[in-house]
Residue frames relative to the residue before (quaternion, step in Angstrom):
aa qw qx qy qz dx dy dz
X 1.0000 0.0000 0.0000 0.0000 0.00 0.00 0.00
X 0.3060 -0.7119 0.5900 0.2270 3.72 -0.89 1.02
X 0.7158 -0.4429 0.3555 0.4063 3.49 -1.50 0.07
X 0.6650 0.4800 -0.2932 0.4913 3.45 1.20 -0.73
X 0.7454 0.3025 -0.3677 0.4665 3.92 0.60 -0.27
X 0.6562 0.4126 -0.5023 0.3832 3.55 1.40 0.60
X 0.5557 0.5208 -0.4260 0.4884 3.68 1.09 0.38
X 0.5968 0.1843 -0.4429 0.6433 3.91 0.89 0.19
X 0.4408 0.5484 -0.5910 0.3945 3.89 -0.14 0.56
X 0.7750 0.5480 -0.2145 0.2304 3.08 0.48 -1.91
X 0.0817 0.8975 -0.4331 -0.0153 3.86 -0.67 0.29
X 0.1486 -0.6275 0.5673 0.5122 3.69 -0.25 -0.25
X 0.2241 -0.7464 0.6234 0.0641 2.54 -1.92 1.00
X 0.3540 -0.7432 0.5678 -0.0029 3.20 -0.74 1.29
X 0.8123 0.0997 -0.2052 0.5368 3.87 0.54 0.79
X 0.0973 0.8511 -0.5154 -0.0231 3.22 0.03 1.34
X 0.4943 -0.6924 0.3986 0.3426 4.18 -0.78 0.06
X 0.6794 -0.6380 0.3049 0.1958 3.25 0.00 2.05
X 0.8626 0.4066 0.0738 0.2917 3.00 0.48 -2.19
X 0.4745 0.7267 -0.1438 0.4756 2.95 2.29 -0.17
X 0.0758 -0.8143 0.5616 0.1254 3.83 0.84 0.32
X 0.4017 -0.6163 0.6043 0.3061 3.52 -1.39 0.74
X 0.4624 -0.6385 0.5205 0.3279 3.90 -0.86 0.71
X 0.5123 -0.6579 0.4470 0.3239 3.99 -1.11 0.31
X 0.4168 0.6364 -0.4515 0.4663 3.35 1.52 -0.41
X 0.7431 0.4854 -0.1653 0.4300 3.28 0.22 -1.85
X 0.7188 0.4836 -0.3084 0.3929 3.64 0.33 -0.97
X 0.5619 0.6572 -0.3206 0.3867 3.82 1.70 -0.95
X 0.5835 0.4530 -0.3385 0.5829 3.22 1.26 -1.91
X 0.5551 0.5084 -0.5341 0.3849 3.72 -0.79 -0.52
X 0.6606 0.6315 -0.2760 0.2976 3.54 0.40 -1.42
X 0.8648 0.2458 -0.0544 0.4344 2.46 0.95 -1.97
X 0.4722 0.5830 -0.4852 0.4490 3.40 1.36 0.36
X 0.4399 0.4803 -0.5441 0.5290 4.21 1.46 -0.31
X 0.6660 0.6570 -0.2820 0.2127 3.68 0.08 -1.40
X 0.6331 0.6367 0.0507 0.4373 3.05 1.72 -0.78
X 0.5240 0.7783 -0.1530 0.3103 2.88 1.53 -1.42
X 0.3055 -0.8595 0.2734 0.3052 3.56 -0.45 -0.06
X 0.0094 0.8754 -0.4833 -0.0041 3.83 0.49 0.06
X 0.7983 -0.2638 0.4064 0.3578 3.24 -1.81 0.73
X 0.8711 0.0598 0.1166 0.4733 3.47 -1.48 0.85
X 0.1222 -0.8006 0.5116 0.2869 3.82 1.11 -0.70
X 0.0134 0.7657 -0.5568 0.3219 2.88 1.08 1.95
X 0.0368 0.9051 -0.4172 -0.0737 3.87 0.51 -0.56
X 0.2361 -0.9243 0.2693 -0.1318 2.72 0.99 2.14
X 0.6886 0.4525 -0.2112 0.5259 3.49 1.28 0.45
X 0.3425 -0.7161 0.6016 0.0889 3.84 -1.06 0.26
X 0.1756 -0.7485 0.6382 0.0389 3.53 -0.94 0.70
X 0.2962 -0.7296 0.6164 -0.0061 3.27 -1.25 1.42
X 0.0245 0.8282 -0.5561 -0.0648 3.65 -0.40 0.51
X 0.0898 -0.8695 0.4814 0.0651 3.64 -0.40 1.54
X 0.1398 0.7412 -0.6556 0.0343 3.57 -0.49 0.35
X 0.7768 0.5136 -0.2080 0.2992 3.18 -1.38 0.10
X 0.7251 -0.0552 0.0956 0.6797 4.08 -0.92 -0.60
X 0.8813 0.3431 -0.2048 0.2523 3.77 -0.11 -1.34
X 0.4879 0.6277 -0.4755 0.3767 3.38 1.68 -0.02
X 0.6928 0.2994 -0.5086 0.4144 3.66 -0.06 0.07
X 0.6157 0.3059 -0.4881 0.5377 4.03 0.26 0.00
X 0.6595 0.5388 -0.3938 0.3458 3.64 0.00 0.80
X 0.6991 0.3003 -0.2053 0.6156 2.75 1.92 -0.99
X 0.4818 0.5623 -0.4754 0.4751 3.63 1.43 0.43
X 0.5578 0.7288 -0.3098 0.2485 3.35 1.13 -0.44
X 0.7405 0.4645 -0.0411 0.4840 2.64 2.07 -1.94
X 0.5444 0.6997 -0.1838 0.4246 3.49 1.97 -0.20
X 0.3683 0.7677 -0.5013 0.1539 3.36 1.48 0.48
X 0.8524 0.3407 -0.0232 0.3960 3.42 -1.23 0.19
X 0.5664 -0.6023 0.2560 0.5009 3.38 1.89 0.61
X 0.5299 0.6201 -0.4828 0.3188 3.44 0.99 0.15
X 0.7463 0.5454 -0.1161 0.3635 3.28 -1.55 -0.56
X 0.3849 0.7889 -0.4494 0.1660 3.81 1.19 -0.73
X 0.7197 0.4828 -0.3387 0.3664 3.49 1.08 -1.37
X 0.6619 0.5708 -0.3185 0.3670 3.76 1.09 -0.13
X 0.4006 0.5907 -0.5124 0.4775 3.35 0.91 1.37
X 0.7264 0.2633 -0.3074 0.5555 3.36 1.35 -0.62
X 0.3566 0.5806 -0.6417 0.3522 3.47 0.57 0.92
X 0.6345 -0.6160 0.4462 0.1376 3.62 -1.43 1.00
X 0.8545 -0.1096 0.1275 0.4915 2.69 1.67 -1.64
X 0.0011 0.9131 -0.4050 -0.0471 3.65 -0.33 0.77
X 0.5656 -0.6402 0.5130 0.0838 2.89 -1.20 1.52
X 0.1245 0.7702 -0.6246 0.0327 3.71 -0.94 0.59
X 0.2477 -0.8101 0.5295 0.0444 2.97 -0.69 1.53
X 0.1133 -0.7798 0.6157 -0.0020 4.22 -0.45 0.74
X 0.4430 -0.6125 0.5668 0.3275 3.42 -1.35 0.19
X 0.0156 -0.7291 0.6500 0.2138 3.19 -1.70 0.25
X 0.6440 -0.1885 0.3913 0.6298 3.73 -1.64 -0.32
X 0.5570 -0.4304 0.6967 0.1380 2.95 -2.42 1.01
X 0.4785 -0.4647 0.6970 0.2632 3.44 -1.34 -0.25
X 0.3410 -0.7922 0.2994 0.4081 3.39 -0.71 0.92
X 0.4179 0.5667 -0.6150 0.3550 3.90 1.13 -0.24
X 0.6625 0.5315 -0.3764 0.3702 4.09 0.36 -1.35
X 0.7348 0.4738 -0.2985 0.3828 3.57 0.69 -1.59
X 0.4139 0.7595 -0.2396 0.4409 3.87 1.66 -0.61
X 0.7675 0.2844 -0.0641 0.5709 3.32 0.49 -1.75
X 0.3468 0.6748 -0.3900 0.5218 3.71 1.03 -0.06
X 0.7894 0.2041 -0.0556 0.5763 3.54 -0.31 -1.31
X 0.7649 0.2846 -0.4349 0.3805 3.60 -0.14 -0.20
X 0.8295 0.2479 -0.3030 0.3983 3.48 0.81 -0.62
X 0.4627 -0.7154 0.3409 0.3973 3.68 1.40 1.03
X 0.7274 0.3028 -0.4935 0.3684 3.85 -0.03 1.11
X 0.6560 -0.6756 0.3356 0.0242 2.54 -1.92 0.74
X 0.2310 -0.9200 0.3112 0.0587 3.09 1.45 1.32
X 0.7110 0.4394 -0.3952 0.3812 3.72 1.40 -0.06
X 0.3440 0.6835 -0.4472 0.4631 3.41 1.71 -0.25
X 0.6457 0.3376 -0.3528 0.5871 4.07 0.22 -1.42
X 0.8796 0.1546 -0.3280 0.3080 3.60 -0.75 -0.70
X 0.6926 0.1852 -0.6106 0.3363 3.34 0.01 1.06
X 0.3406 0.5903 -0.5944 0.4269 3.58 0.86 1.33
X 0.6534 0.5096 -0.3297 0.4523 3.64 1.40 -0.92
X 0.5035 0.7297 -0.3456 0.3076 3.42 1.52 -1.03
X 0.4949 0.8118 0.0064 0.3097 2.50 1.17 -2.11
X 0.8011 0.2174 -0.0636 0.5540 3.44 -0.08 -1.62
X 0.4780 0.5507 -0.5098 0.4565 4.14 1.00 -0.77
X 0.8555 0.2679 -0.2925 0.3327 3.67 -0.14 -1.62
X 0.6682 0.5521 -0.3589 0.3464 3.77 1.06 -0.14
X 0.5759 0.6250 -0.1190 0.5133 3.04 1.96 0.22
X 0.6343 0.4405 -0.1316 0.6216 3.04 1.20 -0.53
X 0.4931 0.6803 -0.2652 0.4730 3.39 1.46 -0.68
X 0.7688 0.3888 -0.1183 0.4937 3.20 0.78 -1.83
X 0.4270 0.7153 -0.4455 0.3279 3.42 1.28 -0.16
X 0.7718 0.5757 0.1818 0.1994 2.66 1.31 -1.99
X 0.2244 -0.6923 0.4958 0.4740 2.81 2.85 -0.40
X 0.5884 0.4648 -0.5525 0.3640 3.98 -0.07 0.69
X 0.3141 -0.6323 0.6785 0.2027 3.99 -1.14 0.51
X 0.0525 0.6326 -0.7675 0.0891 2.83 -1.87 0.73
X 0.1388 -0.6759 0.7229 -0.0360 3.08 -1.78 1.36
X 0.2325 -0.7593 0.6005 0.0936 3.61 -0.84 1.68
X 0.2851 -0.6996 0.6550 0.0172 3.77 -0.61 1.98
X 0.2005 0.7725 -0.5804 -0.1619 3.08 -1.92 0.85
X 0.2656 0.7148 -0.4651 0.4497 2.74 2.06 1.23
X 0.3467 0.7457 -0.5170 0.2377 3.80 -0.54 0.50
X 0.4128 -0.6175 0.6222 0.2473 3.28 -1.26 0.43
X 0.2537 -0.7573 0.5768 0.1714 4.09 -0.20 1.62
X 0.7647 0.3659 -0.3954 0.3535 4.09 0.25 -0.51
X 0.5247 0.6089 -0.4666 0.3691 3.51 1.63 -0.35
X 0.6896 0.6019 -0.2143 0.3409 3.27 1.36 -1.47
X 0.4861 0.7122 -0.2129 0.4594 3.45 1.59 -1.31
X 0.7863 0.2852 -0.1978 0.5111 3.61 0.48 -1.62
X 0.3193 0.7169 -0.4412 0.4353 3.99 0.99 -0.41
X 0.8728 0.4078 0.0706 0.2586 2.71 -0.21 -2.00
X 0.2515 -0.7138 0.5524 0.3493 3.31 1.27 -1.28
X 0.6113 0.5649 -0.4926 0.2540 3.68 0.75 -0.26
X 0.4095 -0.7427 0.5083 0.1495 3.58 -1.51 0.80
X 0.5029 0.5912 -0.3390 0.5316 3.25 1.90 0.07
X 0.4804 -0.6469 0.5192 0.2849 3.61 -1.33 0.62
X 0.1551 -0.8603 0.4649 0.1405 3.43 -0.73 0.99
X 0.6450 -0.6168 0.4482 -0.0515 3.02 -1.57 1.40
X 0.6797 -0.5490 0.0710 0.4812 3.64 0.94 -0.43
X 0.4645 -0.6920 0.4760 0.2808 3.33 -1.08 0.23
X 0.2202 -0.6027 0.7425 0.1923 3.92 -0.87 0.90
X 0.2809 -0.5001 0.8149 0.0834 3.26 -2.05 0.83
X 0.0434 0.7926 -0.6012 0.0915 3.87 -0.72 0.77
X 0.6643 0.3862 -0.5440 0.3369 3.98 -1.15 1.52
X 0.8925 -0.1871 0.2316 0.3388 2.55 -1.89 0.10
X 0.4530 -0.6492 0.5427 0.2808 3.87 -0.79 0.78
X 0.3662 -0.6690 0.5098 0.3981 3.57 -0.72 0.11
X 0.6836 -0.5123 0.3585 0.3765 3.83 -1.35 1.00
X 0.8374 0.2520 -0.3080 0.3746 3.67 -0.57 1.54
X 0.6020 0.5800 -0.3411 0.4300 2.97 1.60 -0.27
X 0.4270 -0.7397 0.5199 -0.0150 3.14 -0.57 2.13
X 0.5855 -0.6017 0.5260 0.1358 3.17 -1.84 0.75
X 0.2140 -0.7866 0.5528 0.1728 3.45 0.09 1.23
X 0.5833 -0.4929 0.4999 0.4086 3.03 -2.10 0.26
X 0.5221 -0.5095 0.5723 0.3746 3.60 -1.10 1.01
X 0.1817 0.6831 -0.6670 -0.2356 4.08 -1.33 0.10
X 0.1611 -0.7864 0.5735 -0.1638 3.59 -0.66 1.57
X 0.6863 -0.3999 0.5066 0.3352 3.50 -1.24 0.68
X 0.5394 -0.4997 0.6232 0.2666 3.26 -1.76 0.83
X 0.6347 -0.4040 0.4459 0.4849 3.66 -1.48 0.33
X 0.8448 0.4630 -0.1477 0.2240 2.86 0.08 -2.11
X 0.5996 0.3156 -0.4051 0.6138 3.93 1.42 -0.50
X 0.6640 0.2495 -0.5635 0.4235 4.08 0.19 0.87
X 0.8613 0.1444 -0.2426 0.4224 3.81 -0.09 -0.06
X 0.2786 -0.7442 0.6026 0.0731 2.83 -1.48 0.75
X 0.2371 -0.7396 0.6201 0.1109 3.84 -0.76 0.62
X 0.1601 0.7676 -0.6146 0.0866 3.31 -0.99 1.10
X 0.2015 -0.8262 0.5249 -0.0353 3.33 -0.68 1.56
């Protein structure tokens, strides 16, 4: 699969099959495609949580406020993505050029493990509805969290929608 038939593959998915376990092979590469990732200063300002098991449904109740989020109980597995400390070259350029270089790289983070997923025949839905102090005390983490991947196996029928996306021409511009 090229990079281009895994971005019109890719989808959130919104019905995944409970009963379907993600394999450890599969769940490593993912890892090591986060591990990989690029980031500012390759300072890699963030931390991955990997829930499965007892704590995946009070995680995915976490992410289900307000009727949202419902299909992430039958996720197998969920990713939580948190911030950490820049590096100080990253945490440097940060303050002088006023952005927040961990926001992009765990958007790059992000797109690596939801990619690599789809490589993989695995779905993934990137949450940023959630309840951070429910997730925080869960978890034990002392870092503010950023978002939650849903990760398995769609459930049998759920079909590849049509992608609807911006025209070329109202996203890029050429200037010569």
């Amino acid at each position: 699969m090229d990079y281009l038939d895994i971005a019109a593959a890719r989808q959130s998915c919104r019905a995944y099959n409970r009963l379907r376990p993600v394999e450890d092979e599969k769940l490593g590469k993912i890892l090591e495609a986060f591990r990989l990732s690029p980031s500012a200063c390759n300072a890699q300002p963030y931390h991955l949580t990997v829930v499965r098991g007892e704590k995946n449904q009070a995680v995915a109740k976490a992410c289900m406020g307000m009727g949202m989020n419902r299909f992430a109980a039958d996720a197998p597995v969920l990713l939580v993505l948190s911030e950490d400390n820049y590096n100080k070259t990253a945490a440097l350029g940060s303050k002088v050029k006023g952005n927040d270089y961990r926001s992009i790289d765990i958007g790059i983070a992000a797109a690596q493990i939801c990619a690599e997923a789809t490589s993989l025949g695995l779905s993934t839905c990137i949450l940023g509805w959630f309840d951070d102090d429910k997730l925080r005390a869960l978890l034990g983490l002392d870092k503010p969290v950023r978002l939650v991947i849903t990760l398995g196996y769609a459930a049998d029928g759920d079909k590849l929608r049509e992608k609807k996306r911006k025209d070329m021409d109202t996203l890029v511009s050429f200037i010569k």
